[in-house]
TORVEXNU-9087 format. One record per residue (C-alpha): residue number from 0; chain; x, y, z. Coordinates in Angstrom, 3 decimals, decimal comma. Example, Ala and Ser with C-alpha at 12.3 -4.5 7.8 and 13.67 -1.06 7.14 Angstrom:
2
<0; A; <12,300; -4,500; 7,800>>;
<1; A; <13,670; -1,060; 7,140>>;
END
This chain:
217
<0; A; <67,962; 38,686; -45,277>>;
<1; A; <66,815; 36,498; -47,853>>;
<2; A; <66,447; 33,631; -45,863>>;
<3; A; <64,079; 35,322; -43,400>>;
<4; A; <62,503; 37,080; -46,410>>;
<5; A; <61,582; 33,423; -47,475>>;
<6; A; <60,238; 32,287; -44,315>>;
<7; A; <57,806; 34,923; -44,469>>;
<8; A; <57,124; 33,855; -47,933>>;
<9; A; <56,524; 30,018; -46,988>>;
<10; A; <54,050; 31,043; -44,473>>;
<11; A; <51,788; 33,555; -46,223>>;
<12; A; <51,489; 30,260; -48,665>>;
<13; A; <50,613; 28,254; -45,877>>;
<14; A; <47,881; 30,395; -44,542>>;
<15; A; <46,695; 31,185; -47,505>>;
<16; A; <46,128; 27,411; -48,251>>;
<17; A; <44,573; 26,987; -44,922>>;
<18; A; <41,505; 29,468; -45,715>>;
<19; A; <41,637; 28,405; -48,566>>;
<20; A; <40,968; 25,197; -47,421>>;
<21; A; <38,518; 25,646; -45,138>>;
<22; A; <36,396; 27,787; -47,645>>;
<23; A; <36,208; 24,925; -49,904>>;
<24; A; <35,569; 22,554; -47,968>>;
<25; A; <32,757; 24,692; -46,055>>;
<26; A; <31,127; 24,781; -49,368>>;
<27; A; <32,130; 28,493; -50,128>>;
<28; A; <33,342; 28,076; -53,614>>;
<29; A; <30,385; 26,291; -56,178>>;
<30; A; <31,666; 23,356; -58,062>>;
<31; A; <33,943; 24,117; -61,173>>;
<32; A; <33,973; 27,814; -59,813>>;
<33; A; <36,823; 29,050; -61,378>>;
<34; A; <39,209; 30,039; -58,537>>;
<35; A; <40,184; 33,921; -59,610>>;
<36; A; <43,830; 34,647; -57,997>>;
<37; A; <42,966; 38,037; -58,428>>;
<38; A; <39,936; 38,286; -56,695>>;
<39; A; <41,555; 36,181; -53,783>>;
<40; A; <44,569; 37,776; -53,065>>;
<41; A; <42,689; 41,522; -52,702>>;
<42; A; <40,436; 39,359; -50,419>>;
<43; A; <43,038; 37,853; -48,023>>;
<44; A; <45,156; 40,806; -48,567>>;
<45; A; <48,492; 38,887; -49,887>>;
<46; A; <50,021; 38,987; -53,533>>;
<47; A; <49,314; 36,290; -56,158>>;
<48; A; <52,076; 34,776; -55,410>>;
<49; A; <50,921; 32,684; -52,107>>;
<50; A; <47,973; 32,421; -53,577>>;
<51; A; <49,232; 30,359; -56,667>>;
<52; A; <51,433; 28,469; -54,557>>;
<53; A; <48,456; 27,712; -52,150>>;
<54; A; <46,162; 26,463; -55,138>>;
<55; A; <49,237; 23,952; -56,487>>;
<56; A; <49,316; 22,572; -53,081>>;
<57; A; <45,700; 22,043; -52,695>>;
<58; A; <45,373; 20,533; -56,375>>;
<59; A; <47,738; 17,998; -54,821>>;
<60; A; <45,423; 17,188; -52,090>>;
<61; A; <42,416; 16,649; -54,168>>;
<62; A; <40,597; 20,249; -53,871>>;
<63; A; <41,079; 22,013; -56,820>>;
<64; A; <42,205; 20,890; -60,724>>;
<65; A; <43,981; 22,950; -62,865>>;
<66; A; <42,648; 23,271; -66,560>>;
<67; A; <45,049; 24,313; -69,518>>;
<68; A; <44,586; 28,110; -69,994>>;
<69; A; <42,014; 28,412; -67,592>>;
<70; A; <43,428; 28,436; -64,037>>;
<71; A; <41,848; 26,621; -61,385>>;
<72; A; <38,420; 25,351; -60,279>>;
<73; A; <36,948; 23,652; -57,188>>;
<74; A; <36,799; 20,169; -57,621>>;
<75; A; <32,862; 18,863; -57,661>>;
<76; A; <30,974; 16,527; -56,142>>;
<77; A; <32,118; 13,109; -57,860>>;
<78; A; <30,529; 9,617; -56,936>>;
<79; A; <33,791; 7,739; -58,517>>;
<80; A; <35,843; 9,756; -55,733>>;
<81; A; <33,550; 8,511; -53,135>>;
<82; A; <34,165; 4,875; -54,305>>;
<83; A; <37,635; 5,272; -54,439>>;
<84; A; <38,132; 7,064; -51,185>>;
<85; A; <36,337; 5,192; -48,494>>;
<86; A; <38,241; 1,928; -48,718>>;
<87; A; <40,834; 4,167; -48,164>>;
<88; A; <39,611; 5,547; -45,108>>;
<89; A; <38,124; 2,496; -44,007>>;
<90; A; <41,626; 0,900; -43,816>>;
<91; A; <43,027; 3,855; -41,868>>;
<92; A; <40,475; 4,339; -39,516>>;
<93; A; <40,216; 0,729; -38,462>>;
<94; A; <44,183; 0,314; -38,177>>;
<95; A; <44,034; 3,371; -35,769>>;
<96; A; <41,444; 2,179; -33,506>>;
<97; A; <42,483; -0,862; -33,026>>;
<98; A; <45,433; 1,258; -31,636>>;
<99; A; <44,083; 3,366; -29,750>>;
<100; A; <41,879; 0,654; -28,011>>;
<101; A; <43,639; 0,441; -24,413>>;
<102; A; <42,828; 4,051; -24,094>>;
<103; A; <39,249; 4,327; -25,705>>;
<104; A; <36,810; 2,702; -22,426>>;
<105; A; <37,611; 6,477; -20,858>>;
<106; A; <36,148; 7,866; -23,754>>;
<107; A; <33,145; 5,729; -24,011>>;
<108; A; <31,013; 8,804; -22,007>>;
<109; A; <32,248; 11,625; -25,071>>;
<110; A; <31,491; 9,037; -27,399>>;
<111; A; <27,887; 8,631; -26,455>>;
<112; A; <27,422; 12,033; -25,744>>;
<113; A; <28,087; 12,912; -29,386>>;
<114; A; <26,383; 10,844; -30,762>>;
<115; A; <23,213; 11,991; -28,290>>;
<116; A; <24,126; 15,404; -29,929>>;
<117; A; <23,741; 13,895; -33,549>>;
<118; A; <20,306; 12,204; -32,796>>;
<119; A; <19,046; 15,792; -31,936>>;
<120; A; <20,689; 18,150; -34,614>>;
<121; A; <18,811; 18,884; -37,631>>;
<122; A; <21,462; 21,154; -39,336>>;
<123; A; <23,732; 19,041; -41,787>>;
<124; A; <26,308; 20,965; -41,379>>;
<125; A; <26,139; 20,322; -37,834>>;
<126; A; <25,277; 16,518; -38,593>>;
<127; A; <28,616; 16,086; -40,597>>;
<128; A; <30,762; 18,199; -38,007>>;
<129; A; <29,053; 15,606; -34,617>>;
<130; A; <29,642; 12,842; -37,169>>;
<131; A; <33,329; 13,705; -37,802>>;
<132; A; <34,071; 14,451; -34,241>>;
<133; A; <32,659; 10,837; -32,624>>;
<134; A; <35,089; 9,664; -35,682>>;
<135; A; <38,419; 11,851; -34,656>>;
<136; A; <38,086; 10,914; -30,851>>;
<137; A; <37,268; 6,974; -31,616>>;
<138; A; <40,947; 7,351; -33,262>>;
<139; A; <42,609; 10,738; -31,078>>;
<140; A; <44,857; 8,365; -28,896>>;
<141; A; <46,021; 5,912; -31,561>>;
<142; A; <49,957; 7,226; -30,921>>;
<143; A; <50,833; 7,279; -34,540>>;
<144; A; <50,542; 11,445; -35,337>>;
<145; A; <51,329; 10,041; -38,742>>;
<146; A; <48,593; 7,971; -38,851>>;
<147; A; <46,195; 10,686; -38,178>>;
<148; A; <47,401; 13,514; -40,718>>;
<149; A; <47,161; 11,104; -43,367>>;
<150; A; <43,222; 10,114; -42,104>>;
<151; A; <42,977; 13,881; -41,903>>;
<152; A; <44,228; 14,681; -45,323>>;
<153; A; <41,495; 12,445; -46,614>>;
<154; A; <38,973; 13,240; -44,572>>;
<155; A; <39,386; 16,423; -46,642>>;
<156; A; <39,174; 15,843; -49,507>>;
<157; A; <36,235; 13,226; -48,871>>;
<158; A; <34,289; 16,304; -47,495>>;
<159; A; <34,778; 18,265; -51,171>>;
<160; A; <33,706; 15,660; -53,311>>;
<161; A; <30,817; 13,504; -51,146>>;
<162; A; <28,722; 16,650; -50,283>>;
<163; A; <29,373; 16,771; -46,730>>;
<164; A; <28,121; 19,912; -45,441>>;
<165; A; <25,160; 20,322; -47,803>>;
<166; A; <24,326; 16,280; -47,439>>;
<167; A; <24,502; 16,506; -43,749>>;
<168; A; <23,905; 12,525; -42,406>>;
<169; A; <22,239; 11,047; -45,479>>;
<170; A; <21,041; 7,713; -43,327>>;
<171; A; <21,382; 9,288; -39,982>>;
<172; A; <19,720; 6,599; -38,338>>;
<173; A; <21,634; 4,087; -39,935>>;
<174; A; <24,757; 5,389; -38,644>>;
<175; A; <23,826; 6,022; -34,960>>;
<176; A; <23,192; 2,580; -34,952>>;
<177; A; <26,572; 1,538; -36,509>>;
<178; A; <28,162; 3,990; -33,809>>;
<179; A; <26,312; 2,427; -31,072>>;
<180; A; <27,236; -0,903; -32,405>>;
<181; A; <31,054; 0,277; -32,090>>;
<182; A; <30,751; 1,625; -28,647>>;
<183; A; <29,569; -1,221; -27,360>>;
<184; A; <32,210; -3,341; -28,764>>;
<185; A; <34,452; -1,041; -27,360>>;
<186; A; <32,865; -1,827; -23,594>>;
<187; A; <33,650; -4,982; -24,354>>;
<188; A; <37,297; -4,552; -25,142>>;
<189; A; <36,116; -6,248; -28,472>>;
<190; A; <38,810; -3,322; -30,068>>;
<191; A; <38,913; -5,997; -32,769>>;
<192; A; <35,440; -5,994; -33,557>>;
<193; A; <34,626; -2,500; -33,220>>;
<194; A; <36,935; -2,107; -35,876>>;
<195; A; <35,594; -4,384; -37,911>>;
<196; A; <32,671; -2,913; -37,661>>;
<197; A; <34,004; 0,509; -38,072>>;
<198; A; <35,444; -0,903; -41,702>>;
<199; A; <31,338; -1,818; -42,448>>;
<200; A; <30,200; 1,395; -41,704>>;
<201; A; <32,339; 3,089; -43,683>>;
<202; A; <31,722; 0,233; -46,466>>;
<203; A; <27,748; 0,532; -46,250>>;
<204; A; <28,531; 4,268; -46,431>>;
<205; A; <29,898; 3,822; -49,772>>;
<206; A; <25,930; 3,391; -51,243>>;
<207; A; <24,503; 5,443; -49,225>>;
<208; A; <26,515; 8,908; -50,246>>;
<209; A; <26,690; 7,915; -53,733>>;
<210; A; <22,753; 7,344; -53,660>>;
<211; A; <22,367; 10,453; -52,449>>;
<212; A; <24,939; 12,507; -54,841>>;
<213; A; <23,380; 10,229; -58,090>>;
<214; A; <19,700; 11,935; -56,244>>;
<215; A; <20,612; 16,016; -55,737>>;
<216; A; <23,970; 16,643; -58,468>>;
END
């Protein structure tokens, strides 16, 4: 009985971390809001226990910090994070493209198409999400699930600290033409140069994001 008591237990956590999640990163929560476990648990409709637990586990991806008598708070936008965290997904990124390569010239028709869809959206919101999606499917077949939940678990927290829904594409033009740049490599079978070029873009993005958070925060 208590086994299956703490399965049930385990997976409130869980789901509770996953809203939670997805709030922050969706921009729901104001930088250094304090988090009150209160307030969310008679929200989701779940004890403060799952809650807690759900707040440790996203401190240790990046989201939130904990403060000494204070609880916790949503992590805000930080240019040092940026720095630190694009190299990172630079690496990861080009290491699973160059994997996925055999299988990408069948997805050279998505590829354009979403990037089509990002010359025409004005929303940033909907900017970051095209932007993020030509980025997932340039890396979808790489084989290595691994791979991709630890580009994932980045991505993340990247979109919590670099502003992404509220900056949107901050040189949108620049980037189209880095993507287009990449899918063409890709017709090429250059797989090694598209990733190289993939590891620029991300590399140029560096300046640009940090421009634009040293501009608006």
């Amino acid at each position: 009985m208590m086994h299956a008591d703490r399965i049930v237990l385990t997976r409130a956590r869980d789901d509770v971390r996953n809203v939670l999640r997805k709030l922050i990163v969706a921009g729901e929560f104001t930088a250094d809001e304090k988090l009150e476990e209160v307030t969310i648990a008679t929200r989701l409709g779940v004890s403060r226990t799952p809650v807690r637990e759900a707040l440790i586990a996203l401190e240790h991806e990046g989201l939130v910090r904990s403060r000494p008598n204070k609880g916790f708070a949503v992590v805000a936008a930080d240019a040092d994070l940026v720095r630190e965290s694009y190299p990172i997904l630079a690496a990861l990124e080009a290491a699973a493209l160059v994997l996925a390569g055999p299988h990408l010239r069948v997805a050279l028709p998505e590829l354009r198409a979403l990037d089509e869809k990002l010359a025409r959206a004005t929303r940033p919101g909907l900017q970051y999400e095209l932007d993020h999606a030509f980025h997932r499917r340039l890396i979808r077949d790489c084989g290595n699930q691994r791979l991709l939940d630890m580009i994932e678990a980045e991505r993340t927290r990247a979109q919590r600290f670099d502003g992404a829904h509220r900056r949107g594409m901050a040189d949108r033009d620049g980037s189209r033409a880095e993507h287009r740049a990449i899918v063409a490599a890709i017709a090429r079978k250059d797989f090694a140069g598209a990733a190289q070029t993939l590891t620029a873009h991300w590399t140029r993005g560096i300046a640009t994001v940090v421009g634009w958070l040293e501009r608006t925060t």
